[in-house]
C-alpha positions as CSV (number, residue, x, y, z in Angstrom):
1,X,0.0,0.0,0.0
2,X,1.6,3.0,-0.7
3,X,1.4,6.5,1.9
4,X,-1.4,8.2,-0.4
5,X,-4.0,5.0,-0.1
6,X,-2.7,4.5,3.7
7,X,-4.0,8.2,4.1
8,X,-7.0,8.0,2.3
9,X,-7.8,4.8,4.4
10,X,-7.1,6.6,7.8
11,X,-9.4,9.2,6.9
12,X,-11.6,6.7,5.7
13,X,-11.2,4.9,9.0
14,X,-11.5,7.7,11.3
15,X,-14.6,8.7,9.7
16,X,-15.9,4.8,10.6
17,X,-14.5,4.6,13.9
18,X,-15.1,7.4,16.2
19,X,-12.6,8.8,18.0
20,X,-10.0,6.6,18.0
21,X,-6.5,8.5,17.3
22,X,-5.2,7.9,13.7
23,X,-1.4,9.0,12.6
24,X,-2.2,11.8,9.9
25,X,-0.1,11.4,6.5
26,X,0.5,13.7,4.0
27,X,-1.8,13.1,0.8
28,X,0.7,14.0,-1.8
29,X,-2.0,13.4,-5.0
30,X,-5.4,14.8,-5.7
31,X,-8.2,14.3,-8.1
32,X,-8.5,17.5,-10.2
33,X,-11.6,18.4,-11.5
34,X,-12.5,21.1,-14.3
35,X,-15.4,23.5,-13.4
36,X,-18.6,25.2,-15.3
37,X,-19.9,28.5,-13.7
38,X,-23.7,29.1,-14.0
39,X,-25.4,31.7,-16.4
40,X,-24.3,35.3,-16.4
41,X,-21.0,34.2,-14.2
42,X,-17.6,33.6,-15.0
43,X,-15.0,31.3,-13.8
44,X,-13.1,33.9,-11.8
45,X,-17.0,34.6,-9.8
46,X,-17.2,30.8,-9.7
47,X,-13.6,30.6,-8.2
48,X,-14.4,33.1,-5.4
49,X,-17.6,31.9,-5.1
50,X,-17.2,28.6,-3.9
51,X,-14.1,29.7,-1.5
52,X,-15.2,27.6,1.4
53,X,-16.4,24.3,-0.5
54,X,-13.0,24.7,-1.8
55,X,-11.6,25.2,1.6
56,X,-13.0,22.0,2.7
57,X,-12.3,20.0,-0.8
58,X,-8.9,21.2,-0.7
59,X,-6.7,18.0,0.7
60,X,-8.3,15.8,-1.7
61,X,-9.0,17.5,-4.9
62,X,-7.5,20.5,-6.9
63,X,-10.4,22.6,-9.2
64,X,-9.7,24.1,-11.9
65,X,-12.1,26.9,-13.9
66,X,-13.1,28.2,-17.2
67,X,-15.1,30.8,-18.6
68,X,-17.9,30.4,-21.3
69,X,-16.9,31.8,-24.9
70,X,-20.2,33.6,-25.3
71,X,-21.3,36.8,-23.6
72,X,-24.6,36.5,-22.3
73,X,-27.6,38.5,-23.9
74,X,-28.1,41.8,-22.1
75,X,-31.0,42.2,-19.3
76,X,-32.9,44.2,-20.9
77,X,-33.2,45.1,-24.3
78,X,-32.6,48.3,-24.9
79,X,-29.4,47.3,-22.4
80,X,-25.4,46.6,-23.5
81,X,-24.3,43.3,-22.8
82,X,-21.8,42.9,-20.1
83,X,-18.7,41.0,-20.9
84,X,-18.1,39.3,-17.7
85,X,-21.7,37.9,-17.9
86,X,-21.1,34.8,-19.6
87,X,-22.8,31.5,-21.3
88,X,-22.7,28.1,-22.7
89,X,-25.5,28.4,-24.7
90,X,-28.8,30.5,-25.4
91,X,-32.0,28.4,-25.6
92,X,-34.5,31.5,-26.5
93,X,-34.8,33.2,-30.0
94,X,-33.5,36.3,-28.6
95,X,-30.5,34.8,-27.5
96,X,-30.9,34.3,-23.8
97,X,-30.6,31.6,-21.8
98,X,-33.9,30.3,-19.2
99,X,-33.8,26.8,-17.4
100,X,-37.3,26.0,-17.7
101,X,-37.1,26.5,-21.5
102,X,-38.8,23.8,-23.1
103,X,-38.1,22.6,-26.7
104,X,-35.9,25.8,-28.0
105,X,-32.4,26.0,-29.9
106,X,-29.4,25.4,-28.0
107,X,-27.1,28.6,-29.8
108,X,-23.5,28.3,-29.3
109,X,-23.9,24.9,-27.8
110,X,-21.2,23.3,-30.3
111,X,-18.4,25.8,-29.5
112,X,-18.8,25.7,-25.6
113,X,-18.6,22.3,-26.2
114,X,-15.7,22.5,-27.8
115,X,-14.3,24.9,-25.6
116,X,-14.5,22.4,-22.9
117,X,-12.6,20.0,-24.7
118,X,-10.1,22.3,-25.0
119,X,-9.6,23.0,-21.4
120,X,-9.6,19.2,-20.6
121,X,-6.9,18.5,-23.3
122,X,-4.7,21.1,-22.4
123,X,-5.3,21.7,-18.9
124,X,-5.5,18.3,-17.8
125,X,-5.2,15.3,-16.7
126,X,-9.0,15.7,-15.1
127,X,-11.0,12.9,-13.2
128,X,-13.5,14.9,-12.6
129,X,-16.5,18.0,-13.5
130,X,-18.1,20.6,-11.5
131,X,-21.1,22.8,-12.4
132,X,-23.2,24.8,-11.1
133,X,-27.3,25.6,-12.7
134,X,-26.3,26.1,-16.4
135,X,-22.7,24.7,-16.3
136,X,-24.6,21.5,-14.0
137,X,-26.9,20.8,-17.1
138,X,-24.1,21.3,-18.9
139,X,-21.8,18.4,-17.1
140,X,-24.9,16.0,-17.1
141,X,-24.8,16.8,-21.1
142,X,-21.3,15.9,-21.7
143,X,-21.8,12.8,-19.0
144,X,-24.5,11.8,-21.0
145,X,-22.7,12.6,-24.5
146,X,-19.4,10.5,-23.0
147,X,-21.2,7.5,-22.3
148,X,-22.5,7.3,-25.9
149,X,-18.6,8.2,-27.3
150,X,-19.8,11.6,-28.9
151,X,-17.3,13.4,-27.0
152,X,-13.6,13.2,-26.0
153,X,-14.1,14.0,-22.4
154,X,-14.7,11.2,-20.2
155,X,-15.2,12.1,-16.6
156,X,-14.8,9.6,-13.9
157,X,-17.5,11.2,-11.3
158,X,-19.3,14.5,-11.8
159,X,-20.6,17.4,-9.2
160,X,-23.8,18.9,-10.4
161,X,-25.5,21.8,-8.2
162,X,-29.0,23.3,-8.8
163,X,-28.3,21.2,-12.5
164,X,-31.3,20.7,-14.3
165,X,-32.3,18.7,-17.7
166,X,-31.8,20.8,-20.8
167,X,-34.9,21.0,-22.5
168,X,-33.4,22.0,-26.1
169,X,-34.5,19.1,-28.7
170,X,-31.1,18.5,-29.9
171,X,-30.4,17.3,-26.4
172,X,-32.6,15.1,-26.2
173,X,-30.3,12.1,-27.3
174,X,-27.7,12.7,-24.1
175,X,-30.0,11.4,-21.7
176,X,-30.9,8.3,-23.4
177,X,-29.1,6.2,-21.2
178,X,-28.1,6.0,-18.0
179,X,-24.8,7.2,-16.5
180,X,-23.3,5.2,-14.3
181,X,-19.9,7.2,-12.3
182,X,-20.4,8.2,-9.1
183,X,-22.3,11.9,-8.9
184,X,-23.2,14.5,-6.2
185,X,-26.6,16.8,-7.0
186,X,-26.7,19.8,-4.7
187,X,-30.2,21.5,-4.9
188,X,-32.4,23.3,-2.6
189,X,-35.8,23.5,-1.1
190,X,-36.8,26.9,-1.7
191,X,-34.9,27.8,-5.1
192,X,-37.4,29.6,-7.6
193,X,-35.1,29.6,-10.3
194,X,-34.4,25.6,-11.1
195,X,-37.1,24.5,-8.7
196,X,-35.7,21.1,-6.7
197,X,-38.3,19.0,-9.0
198,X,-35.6,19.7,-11.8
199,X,-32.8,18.5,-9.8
200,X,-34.4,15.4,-8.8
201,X,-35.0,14.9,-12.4
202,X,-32.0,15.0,-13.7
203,X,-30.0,13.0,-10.5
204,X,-32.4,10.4,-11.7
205,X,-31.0,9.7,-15.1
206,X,-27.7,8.7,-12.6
207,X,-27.4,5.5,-11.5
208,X,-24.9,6.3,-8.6
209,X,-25.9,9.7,-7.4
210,X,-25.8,11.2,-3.9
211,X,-28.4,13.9,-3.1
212,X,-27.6,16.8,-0.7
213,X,-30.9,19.1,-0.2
214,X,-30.2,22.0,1.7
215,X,-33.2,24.1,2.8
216,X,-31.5,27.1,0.7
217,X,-32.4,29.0,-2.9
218,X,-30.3,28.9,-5.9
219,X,-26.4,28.7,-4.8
220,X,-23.8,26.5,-4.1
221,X,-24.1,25.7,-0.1
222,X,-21.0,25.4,1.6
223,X,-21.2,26.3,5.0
224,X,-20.2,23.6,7.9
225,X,-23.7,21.3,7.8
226,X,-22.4,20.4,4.2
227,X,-19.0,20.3,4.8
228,X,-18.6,16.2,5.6
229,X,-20.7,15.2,3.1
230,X,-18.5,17.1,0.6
231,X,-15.0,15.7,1.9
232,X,-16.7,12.2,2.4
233,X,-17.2,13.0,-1.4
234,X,-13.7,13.6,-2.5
235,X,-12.1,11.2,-0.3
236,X,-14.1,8.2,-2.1
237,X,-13.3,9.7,-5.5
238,X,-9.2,9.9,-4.1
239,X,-9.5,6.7,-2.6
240,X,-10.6,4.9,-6.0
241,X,-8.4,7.0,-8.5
242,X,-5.4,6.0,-6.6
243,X,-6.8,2.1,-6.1
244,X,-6.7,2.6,-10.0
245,X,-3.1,3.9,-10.5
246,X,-2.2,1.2,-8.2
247,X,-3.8,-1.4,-10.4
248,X,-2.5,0.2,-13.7
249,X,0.9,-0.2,-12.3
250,X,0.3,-3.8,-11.1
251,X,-1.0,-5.0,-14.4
252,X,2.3,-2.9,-16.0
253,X,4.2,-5.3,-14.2
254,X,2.6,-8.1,-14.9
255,X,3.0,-7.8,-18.7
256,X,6.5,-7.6,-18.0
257,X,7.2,-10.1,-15.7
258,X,5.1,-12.0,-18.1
259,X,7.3,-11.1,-21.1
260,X,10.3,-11.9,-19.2
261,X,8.7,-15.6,-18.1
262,X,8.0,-15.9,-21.7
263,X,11.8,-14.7,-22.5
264,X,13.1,-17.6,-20.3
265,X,10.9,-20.5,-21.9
266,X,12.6,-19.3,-25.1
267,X,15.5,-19.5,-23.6
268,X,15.0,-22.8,-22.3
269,X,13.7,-24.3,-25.7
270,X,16.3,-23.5,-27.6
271,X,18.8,-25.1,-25.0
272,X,16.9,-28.1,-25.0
273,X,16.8,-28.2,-28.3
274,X,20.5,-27.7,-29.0
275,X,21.2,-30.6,-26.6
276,X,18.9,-32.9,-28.6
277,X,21.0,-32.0,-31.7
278,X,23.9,-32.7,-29.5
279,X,22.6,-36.7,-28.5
280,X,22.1,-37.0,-31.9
């Protein structure tokens, strides 16, 4: 076992076991996860915005954020856009962008897409993806578009908060079958904006999904009553990314060794066989 899993299991087992005193070792590797801001944010208001789940996240995973390529339509109409007001897509004629949106274009859908990519390409190695309202229907798109190959991303668990089904018809297809990696949906009682309903909807097109309903509107809680469930979250997610670079490594070695066995029978054959040649 090497010091990263013997940490991750003394966590694990203090968590199990009460109070019993645990030596602390130092988790040298963390899952890294790439993050989607909500509509009319950015990933700098994302950042600061989620200072304390971050806070708490911290020893086990590393987050990383992006910003949208489009600039969201302007409140008003006779308004001026604001350039730090960002979004994936627009699902209304007029360019805007609504949750509860039912069967309207997904504008600019393609390049955000894209633009995700990108940042998981180049910014990477990720495990994980983070969202929050529009960037958490957003994740459970490309989830839903990595299980049927359609995209290059391929997350290994998924956070969604106050996520939502998108109800664009070319979307349609990404929630055909189920998803199966591990997922956390954040959503709360008294949010007017993607109502909990929505949330509950989309966590159950996940077959291993977590629910944490805070009694909150539309934001991402992170204040001390959510705090365990979050690093019980991560520590899981640690715990079996490194169980997996441990059995990559194992099964590197064993096509070696295996290569080196097959080496010696060779080896041995060819002895043997010069021997017989020899008696004869």
């Amino acid at each position: 076992m090497t010091n990263n899993d013997a940490a991750v299991e003394t966590a694990g087992s203090s968590r199990a076991g009460g109070s019993k005193q645990q030596p602390k070792l130092e988790i040298t590797e963390k899952v890294r996860v790439l993050c989607l801001h909500g509509y009319r944010q950015n990933g700098d208001a994302f950042k600061n915005k989620l200072g304390s789940f971050r806070k708490f996240a911290n020893k086990y995973a590393e987050f990383v954020f992006i910003t949208a390529p489009h600039v969201a339509a302007a409140l008003e109409s006779a308004g001026e856009p604001v350039p730090e007001q960002r979004s994936w897509w627009a699902n209304k004629e007029d360019g805007s962008f609504k949750g509860t949106n039912k069967g309207g274009p997904a504008f600019g859908f393609q390049e955000s897409l894209r633009c995700v990519e990108e940042a998981w390409r180049t910014q990477g190695p990720f495990q994980g993806l983070l969202g929050f309202s529009q960037g958490a229907c957003f994740v459970g798109l490309i989830c839903g578009l990595a299980k049927k190959k359609l995209t290059s991303i391929r997350p290994e668990f998924a956070v969604l908060s106050s996520g939502f089904l998108s109800g664009s018809l070319v979307h349609m297809s990404a929630y055909e079958e189920a998803i199966s990696i591990p997922t956390l949906h954040i959503y709360g009682q008294t949010d007017e904006i993607i109502p909990k309903e929505m949330s509950e909807s989309l966590a159950a097109h996940f077959k291993n999904a977590e629910r944490l309903e805070h009694s909150g509107g539309h934001y991402f809680p992170a204040t001390a009553q959510q705090k365990q469930t979050f690093i019980n979250f991560f520590q899981d997610r640690l715990q079996e990314y490194l169980e997996h670079q441990e059995l990559q490594q194992s099964g590197n070695a064993s096509f070696v060794d295996s290569g080196a066995e097959d080496d010696n029978d060779a080896e041995v054959a060819a002895m043997t066989a010069e021997l017989d040649e020899s008696s004869d």
